[in-house]
KENU-16595 format. One line per 4 residues: for each residue x, y, z of C-alpha. Coordinates in pm, 1 decimal. Example, Ala and Ser with C-alpha at 12.3 -4.5 7.8 and 13.67 -1.06 7.14 Angstrom:
! residues 2
1230.0 -450.0 780.0  1367.0 -106.0 714.0
END
This chain:
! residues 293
0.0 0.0 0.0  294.4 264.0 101.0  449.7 174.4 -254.1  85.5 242.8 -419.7
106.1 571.7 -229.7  424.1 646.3 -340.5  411.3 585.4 -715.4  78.0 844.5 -697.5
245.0 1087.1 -485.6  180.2 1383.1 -718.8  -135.4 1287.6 -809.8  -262.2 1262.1 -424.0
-45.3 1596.4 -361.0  -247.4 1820.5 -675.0  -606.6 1651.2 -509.6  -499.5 1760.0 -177.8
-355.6 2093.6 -274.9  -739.7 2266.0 -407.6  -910.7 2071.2 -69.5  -767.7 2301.5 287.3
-960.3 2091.1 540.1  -728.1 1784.8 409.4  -373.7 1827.8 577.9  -69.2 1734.0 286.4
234.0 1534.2 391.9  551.2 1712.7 427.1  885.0 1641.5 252.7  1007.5 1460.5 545.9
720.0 1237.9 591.9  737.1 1125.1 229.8  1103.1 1029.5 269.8  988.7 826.0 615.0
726.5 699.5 408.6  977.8 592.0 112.6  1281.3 470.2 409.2  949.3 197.0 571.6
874.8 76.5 242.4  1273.2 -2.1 174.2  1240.9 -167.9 494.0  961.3 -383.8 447.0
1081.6 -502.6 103.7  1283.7 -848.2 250.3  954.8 -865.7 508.0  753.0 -865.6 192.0
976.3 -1109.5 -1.6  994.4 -1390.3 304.6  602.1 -1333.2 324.6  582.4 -1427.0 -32.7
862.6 -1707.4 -29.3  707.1 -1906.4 278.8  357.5 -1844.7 181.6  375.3 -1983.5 -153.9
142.7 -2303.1 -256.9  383.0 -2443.7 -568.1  648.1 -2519.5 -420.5  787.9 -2659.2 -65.2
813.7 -2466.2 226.0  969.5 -2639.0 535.5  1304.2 -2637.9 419.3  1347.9 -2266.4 353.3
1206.9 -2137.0 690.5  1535.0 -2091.1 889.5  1693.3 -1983.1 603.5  1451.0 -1677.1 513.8
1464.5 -1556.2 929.0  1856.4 -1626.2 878.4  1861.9 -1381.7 550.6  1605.8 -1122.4 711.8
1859.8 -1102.3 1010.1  2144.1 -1039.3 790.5  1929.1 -779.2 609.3  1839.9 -569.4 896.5
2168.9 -599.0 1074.3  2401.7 -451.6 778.6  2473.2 -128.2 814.0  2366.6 -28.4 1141.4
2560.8 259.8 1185.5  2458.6 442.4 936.2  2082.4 445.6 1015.1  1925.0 695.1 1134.7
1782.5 670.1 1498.2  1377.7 587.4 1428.2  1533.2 316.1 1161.9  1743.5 195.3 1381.5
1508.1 141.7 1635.6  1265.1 -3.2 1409.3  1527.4 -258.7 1279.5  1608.4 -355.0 1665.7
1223.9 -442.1 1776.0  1186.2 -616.2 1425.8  1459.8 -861.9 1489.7  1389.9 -907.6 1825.9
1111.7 -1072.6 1711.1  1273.6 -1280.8 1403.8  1487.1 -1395.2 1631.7  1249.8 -1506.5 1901.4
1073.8 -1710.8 1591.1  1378.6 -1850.0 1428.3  1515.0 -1979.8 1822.5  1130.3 -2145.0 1870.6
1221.8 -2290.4 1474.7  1551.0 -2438.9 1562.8  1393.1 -2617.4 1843.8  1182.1 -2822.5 1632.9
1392.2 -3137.6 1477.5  1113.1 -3185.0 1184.8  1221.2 -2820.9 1033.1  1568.7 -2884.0 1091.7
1546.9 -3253.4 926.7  1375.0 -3106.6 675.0  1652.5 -2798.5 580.3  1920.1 -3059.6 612.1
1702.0 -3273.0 348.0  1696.0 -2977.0 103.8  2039.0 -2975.8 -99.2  1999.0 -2616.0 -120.3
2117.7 -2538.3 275.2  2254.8 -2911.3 382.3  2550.9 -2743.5 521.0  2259.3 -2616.6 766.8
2435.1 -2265.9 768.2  2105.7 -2162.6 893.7  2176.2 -2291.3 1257.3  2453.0 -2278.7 1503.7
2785.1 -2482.3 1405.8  2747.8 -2671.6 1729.8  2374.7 -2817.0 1681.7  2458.2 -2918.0 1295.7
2556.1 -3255.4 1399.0  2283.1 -3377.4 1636.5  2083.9 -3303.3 1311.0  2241.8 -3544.5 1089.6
2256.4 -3772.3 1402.2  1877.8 -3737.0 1404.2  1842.3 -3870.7 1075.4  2106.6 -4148.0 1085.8
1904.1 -4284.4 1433.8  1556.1 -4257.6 1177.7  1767.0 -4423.6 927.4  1883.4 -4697.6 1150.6
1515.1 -4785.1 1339.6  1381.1 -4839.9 962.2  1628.4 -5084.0 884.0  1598.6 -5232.3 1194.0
1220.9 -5294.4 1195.5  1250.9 -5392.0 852.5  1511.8 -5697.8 974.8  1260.1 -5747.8 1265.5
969.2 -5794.4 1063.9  1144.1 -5987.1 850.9  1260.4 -6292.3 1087.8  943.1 -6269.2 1255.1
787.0 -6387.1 911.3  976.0 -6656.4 875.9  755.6 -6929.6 980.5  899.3 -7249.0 859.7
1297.9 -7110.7 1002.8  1398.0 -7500.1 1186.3  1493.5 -7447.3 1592.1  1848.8 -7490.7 1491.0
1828.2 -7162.1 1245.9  1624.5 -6983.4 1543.3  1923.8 -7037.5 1796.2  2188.0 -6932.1 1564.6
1917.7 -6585.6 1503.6  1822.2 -6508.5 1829.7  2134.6 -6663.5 2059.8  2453.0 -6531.2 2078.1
2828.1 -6547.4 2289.9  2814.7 -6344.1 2580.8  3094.6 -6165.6 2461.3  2872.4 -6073.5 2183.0
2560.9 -5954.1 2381.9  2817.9 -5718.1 2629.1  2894.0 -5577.6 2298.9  2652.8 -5361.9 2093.8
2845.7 -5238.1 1854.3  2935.2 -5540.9 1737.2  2901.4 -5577.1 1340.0  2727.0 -5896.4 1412.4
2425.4 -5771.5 1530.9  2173.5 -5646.2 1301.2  2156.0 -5282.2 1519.7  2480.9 -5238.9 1464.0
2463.8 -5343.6 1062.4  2188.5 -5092.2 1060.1  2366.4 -4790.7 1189.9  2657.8 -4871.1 994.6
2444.8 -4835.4 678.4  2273.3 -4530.6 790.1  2563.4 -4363.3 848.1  2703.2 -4459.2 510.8
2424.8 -4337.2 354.4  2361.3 -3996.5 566.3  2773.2 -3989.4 451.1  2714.4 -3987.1 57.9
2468.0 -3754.1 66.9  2674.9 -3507.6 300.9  2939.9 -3524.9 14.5  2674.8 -3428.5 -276.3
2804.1 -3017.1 -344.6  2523.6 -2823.8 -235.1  2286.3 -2679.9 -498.3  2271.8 -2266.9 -509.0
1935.4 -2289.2 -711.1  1737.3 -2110.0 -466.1  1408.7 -2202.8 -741.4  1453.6 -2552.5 -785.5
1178.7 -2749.8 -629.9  1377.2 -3027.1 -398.8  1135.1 -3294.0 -424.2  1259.7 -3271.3 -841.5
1649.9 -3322.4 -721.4  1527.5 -3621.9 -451.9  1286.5 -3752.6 -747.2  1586.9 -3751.2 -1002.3
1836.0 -3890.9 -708.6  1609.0 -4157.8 -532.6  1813.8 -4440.9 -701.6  2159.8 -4312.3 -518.3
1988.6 -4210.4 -167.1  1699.5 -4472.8 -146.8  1718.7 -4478.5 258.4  1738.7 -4093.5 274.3
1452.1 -4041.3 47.2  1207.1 -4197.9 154.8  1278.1 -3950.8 492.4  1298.6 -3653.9 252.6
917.7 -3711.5 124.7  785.8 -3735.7 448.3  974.9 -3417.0 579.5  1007.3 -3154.3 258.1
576.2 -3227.8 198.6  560.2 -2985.3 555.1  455.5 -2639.3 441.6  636.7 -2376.9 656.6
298.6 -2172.1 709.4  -45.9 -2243.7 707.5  -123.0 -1993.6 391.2  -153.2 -2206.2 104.2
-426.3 -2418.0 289.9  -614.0 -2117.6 401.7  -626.8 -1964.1 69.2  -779.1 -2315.2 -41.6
-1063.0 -2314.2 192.2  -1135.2 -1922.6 137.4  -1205.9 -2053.8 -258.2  -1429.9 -2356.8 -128.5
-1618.6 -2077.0 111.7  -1679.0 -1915.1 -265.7  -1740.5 -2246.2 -360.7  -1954.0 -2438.6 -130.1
-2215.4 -2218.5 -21.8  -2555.7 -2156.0 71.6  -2718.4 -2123.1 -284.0  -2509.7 -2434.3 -335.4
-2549.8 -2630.4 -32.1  -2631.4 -2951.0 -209.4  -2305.4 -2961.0 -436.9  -2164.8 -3306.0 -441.0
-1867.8 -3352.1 -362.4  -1668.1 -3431.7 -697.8  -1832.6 -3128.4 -858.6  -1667.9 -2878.5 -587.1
-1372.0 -3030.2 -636.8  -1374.8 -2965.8 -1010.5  -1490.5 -2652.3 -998.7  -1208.2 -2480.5 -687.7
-939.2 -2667.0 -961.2  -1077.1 -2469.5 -1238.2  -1058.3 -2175.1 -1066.5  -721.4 -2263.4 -968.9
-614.3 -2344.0 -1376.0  -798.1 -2028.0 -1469.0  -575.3 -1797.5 -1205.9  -327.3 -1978.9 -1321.9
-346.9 -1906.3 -1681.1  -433.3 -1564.1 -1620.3  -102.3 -1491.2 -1443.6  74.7 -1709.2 -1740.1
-132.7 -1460.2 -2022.3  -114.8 -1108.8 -1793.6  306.5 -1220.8 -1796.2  311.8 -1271.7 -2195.0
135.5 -949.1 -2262.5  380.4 -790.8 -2041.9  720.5 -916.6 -2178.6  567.9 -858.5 -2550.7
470.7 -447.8 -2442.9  821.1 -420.1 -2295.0  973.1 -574.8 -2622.4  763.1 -361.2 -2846.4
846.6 -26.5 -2628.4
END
């Protein structure tokens, strides 16, 4: 709205000038005016980033409160003092958010999952490796089960096959790290695997959609992921599914209380295609005026 106001600035200035009773901004309050909107453009960026609905989310939380820090903290000094203080209760609060962010493992697991910021330079150096920890110990209880479920379905294993499964030396049952034991074989291949994709070079594609690189890599990281679907399908913010049910309240409603339910569901995804196609036209008919200009 402040840019709106801006870019009509001497339009609103010549209707206020022939109207007394309606008090004009001064030349000091426009540059205010033009110094907040400078400063909400990387609010207003983040807002759109981790509210968008085509593409993940999770992952690039702690990374957009790590950038907006970095924004408002450059050059301090040079500030003046109501910009300064503005800056200071602003990330104040980012902060507050991005400490309650780092205590939740699922957006960490999730950042560390996206090859765009696996070096998790989001976070502080000494909480990086209980992260990849984290997902070696998932890693390892998946394999595990899986070998658990797996005797356990063996129905026709003779006793003889069950006491060389289940019994072992007591040297071997004081020792859990043993390579014999199928804990041990499990956490030796989660770590290998948690290991090859540490040494992938991290992606600085900050548009790519990760679930594409995970989809095109599944066949090298099969253990890690199946983790990465379940963690980068997390949106970040609960935007994308409250725009959805603000078009099914346009929807579903009164004078269409008896809808059934396949017909709403075609009709909220051709309003989503038709937005869609609008924005894709609206973009064409801009880049062909520019060209022609």
């Amino acid at each position: 709205m402040t840019n709106r106001l801006l870019q009509h600035r001497d339009s609103v200035n010549e209707f206020i000038k022939d109207r007394p009773s309606i008090s004009s901004l001064s030349e000091g309050e426009w540059c205010k005016l033009k110094t907040l909107t400078e400063l909400l453009g990387p609010l207003k960026t983040a807002t759109d980033k981790l509210g968008g609905a085509n593409y993940l989310t999770a992952s690039v939380a702690l990374p957009c409160l790590k950038k907006l820090l970095y924004d408002y903290k450059k050059d301090e000094e040079e500030d003046p003092l109501y910009v300064a203080k503005f800056k200071d209760e602003l990330c104040k609060e980012i902060e507050v958010t991005k400490t309650n962010l780092e205590n939740n493992m699922l957006i960490k697991t999730a950042t560390a999952l996206d090859p765009r910021f696996k070096k998790l330079k989001c976070i502080e150096q000494r909480s990086r490796e209980a992260v990849w920890q984290h997902i070696i110990s998932m890693i390892k209880l998946s394999l595990y089960n899986d070998s658990e479920n797996e005797n356990d379905d063996r129905q026709d294993m003779s006793t003889a096959c069950r006491k060389r499964c289940y019994e072992s030396s007591d040297d071997e049952a004081e020792d859990p790290n043993s390579a014999s034991t199928p804990a041990a074989a499990a956490l030796a291949t989660a770590t290998q695997a948690v290991t090859a994709y540490r040494a992938v070079g991290q992606l600085h594609d900050e548009t790519m959609d990760p679930t594409s690189w995970w989809r095109a890599h599944q066949e090298e990281h099969p253990l890690l992921a199946a983790i990465a679907r379940k963690h980068l399908c997390c949106p970040a913010t609960s935007v994308p599914s409250e725009r959805l049910f603000s078009k099914a309240g346009n929807v579903i409603s009164t004078k269409r209380s008896s809808i059934t339910a396949d017909n709403a569901n075609m009709l909220i995804c051709l309003a989503s295609w038709l937005l869609l196609l609008s924005a894709i036209s609206f973009k064409q008919a801009s880049l062909k005026w520019w060209t022609m200009v």
